[in-house]
N, C-alpha and C positions, 0 to 999 in steps of 0.2 A: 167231852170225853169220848174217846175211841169204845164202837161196840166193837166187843170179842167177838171173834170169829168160830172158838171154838168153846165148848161148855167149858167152866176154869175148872170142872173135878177132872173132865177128860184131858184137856190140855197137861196138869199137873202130873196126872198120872203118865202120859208118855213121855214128858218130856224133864221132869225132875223140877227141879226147883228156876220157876220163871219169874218171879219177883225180883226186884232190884236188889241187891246181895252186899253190903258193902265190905269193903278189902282190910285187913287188919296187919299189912306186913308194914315195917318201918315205912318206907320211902314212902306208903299208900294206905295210908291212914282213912279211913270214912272221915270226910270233909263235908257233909251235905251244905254249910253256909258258902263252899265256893261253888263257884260259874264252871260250870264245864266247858272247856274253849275247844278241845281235840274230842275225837269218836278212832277209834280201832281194835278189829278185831285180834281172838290171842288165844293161844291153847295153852292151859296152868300145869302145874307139875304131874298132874293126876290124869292127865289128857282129858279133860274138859274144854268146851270151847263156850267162849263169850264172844261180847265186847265192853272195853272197858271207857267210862267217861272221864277224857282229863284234866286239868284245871293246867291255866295256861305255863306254871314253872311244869307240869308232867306230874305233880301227886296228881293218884286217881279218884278222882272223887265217888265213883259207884260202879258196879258193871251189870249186865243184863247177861243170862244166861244162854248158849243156843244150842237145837238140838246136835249141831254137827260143824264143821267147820265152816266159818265165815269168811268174807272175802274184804268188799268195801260196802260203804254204807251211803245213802244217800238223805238229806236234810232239806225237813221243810220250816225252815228258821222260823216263821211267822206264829205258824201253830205250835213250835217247839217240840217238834215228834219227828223220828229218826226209823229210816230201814236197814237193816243187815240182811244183805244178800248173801247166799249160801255160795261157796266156790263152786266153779265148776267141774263135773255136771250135779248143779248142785240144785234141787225141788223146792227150798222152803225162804223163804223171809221174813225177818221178826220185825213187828212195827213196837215200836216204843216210842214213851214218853219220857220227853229228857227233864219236867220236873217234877217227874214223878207221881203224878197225879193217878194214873191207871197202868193196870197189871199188862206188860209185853202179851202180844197175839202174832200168830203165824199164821202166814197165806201159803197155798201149796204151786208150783207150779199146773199149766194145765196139763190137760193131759197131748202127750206126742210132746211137749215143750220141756225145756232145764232150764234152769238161768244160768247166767255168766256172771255175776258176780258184781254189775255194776249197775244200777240206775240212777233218775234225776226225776226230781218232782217240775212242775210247771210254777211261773213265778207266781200264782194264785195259791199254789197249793193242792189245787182240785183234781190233780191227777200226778200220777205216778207213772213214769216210762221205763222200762229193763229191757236190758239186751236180752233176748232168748235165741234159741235152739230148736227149727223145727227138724229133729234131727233124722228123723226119716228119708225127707226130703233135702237134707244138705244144707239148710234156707235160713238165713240168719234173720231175726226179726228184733222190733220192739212189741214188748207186750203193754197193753195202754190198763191202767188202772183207775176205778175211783175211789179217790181217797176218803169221798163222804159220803159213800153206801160200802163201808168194809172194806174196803179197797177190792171192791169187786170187780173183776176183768172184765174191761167191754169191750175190747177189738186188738189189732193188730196190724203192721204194715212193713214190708220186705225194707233189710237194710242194702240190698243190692249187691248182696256179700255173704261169705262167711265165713263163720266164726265171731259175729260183733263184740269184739270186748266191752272198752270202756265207753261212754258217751257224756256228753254233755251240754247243757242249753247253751247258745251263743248269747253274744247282749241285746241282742234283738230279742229277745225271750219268746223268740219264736221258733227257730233254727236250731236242730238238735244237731250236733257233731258226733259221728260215731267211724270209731275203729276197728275194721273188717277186718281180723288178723287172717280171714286167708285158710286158714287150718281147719279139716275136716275131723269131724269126730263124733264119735257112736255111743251111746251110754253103754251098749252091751260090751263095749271096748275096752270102759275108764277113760281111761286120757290117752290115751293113743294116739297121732296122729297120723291118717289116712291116706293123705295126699302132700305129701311133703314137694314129691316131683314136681306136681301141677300147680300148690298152689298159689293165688292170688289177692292178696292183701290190699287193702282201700282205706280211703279217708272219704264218707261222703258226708256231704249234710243234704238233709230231711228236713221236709215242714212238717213240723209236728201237727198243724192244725188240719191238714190234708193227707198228711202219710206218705208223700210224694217227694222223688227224686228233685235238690236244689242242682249239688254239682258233687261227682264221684272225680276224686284222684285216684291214680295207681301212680305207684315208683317204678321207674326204668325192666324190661324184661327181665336185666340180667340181676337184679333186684326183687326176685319176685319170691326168693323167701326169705325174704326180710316182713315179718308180721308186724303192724302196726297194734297196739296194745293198749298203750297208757297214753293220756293227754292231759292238758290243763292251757287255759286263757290267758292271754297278756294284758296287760292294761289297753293295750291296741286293739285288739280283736283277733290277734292270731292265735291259731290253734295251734299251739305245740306237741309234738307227740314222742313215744320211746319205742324202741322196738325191740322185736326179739328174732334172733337171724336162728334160720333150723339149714344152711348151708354148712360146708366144710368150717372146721374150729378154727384153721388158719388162714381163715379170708377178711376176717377183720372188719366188717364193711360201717359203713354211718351209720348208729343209733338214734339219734336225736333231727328229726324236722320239721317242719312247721308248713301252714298252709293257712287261707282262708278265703270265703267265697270271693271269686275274681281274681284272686294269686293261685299263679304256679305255686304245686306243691314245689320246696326243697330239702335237701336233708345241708345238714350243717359239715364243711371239710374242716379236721381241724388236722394238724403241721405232725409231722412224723407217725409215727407207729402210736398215736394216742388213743384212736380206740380199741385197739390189743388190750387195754389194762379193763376195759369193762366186759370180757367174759362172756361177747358178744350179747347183753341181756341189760335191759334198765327195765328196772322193776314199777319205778313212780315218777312221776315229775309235776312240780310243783312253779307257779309261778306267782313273784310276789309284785307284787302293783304298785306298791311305794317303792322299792327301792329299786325296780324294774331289770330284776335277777329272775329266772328261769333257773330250778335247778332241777337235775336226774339223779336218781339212785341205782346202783347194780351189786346188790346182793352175790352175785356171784364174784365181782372185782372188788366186792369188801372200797366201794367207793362212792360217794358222795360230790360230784362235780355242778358249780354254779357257771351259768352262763350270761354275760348281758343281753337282755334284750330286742335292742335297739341293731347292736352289729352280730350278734351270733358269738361275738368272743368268747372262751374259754377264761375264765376269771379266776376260777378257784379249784383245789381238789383236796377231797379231804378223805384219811384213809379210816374207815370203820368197818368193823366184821360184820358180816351180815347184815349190813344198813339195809333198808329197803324205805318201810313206813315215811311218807313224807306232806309235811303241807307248809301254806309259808305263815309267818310270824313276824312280828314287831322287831327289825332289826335284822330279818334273815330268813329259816326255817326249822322247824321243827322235827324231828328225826326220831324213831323207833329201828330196833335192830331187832334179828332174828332170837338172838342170845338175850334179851330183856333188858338192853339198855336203853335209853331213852334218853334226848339231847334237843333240851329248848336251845335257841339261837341263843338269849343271853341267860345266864346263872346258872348253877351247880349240875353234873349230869345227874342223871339218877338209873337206878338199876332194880329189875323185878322178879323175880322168880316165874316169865310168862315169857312164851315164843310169840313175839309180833308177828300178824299175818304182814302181809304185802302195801298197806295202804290205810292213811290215818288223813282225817277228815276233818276238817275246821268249821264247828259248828254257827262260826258266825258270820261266816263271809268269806 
């Protein structure tokens, strides 16, 4: 059992009801006899924020309360205990138990740091990695945690970049992949971005066991605000990633590339005017290992496009409002939209009275 972090009269009292909550609307009936297979966060009608736990058709099985809006969450499968990072510049993180065993606890960022939204646990378990914010100094970091002393912070090390969004462990379970979107930004700001003119966006991988530079990408000069954002793993080892262009609306450039240690990064060309319809932005991407599809979502192009793995083709596009949320699934991928829809690969969709954040998490692999 996780020690709280904080006394549970004090935590309750600031932060309302952090107990697992279960859901009473048609489609999300409180299920506790199923598996919870998906993790994403979601702001309710009332403007409350969670995240909700799903069972693999999309009914939700329970959700966990947060103080503020959440982003993605990161899983440490073995011990069955889940983080929700706060968006950015977002201070807090809720650890949870996905079976329920003990009451949600929150860590605060340090001080001078935010988080970004994304971390990854070590395949032991034993620590915890997040992209942070040293934002005084400009200085994109990962913040190291341990997970069996409270998840108490015991170090740090430059991602050689900033702005590190999302990251992830390679299969070497040593090699962290993190995306340096490039973009400068101040708490005292909001979201602001600072340095649009200048900046400069990275793919690098780190050893997480030293904190040390493996090998940094950048994309072409004339590419340099194209921000690298979202990723996810192939059954090969490549890093796939999404991006978000803060250039002119009418320049259309590649969102989707891929790289891995000893390959040239590349971004994907695909045949006419095809990435015009995503809105210059992919939100998620997911990549599924049996059926070896790679898919992107763009929330702004109201679109859902799968790619094969193997040659980079374009395979599929499928038109959804505010798709964003995505992971892959038995048969395909699983899909959350900004408007509360919800769309497993096979069987019936379903629909919620909850705005999906950006990004939905497969708690089992």
């Amino acid at each position: 059992m996780m020690a709280p972090l904080l006394d549970r009269r004090d935590l309750l009292a600031a932060t309302g009801a952090w107990l697992l909550a279960w859901i009473g609307t048609p489609r999300a009936l409180a299920r506790p006899e199923q598996q919870a297979a998906f993790a994403a966060a979601y702001k309710d009608s009332d403007g409350r924020f969670g995240v909700a736990l799903l069972a693999d058709d999309g009914t939700i099985c329970a959700r966990v309360a947060l103080p503020d809006r959440g982003h993605d969450i990161a899983c440490d499968r073995a011990a069955r205990r889940a983080v929700a990072f706060a968006r950015r510049p977002g201070y807090f993180a809720v650890i949870f138990d996905l079976n329920r065993r003990a009451e949600p606890v929150t860590i605060q960022a340090a001080p001078g740091r935010h988080f970004f939204g994304h971390g990854v646990f070590s395949p032991d378990g034993r620590l915890l990695y997040a992209t942070e914010n040293d934002f005084e100094a400009a200085r994109g970091l990962i913040g190291v945690y341990d997970a069996t002393d409270g998840f108490r912070r015991v170090g740090e090390f430059d991602t050689h970049g900033m702005d590190p969004h999302e990251l992830l462990l390679m299969p070497d379970g040593r090699t962290l992949a993190v995306a340096n979107g490039g973009i400068e930004t101040h708490p005292d700001f909001g979201r602001a971005k600072l340095n649009l003119a200048t900046m400069r966006p990275s793919l690098v991988f780190l050893d997480r066991i030293h904190g040390t530079l493996v090998e940094k990408h950048r994309l072409a000069a004339d590419l340099h605000q194209l921000s690298i954002r979202h990723m996810a793993i192939d059954g090969a080892g490549r890093c796939w990633f999404g991006c978000q262009y803060e250039g002119a609306t009418g320049d259309a450039p590649p969102l989707v590339g891929l790289a891995r240690p000893g390959d040239a990064i590349r971004l994907l060309d695909l045949p006419g005017k095809a990435w015009a319809g995503f809105g210059n932005y992919v939100g998620s991407v997911a990549c599924n290992r049996v059926t070896d599809r790679v898919a992107v979502t763009s929330p702004r192009g109201n679109l859902l496009a799968t790619f094969d793995a193997a040659s980079g083709r374009l395979v599929g596009r499928k038109r959804l409002n505010e798709v964003c949320g995505l992971a892959a699934q038995a048969g395909g991928f699983f899909a959350t939209t900004g408007t509360g829809d919800i769309r497993p690969a096979r069987g019936a969709p379903g629909h919620v009275n909850l705005v999906w954040d950006n990004h939905v998490l497969r708690l089992d692999g």
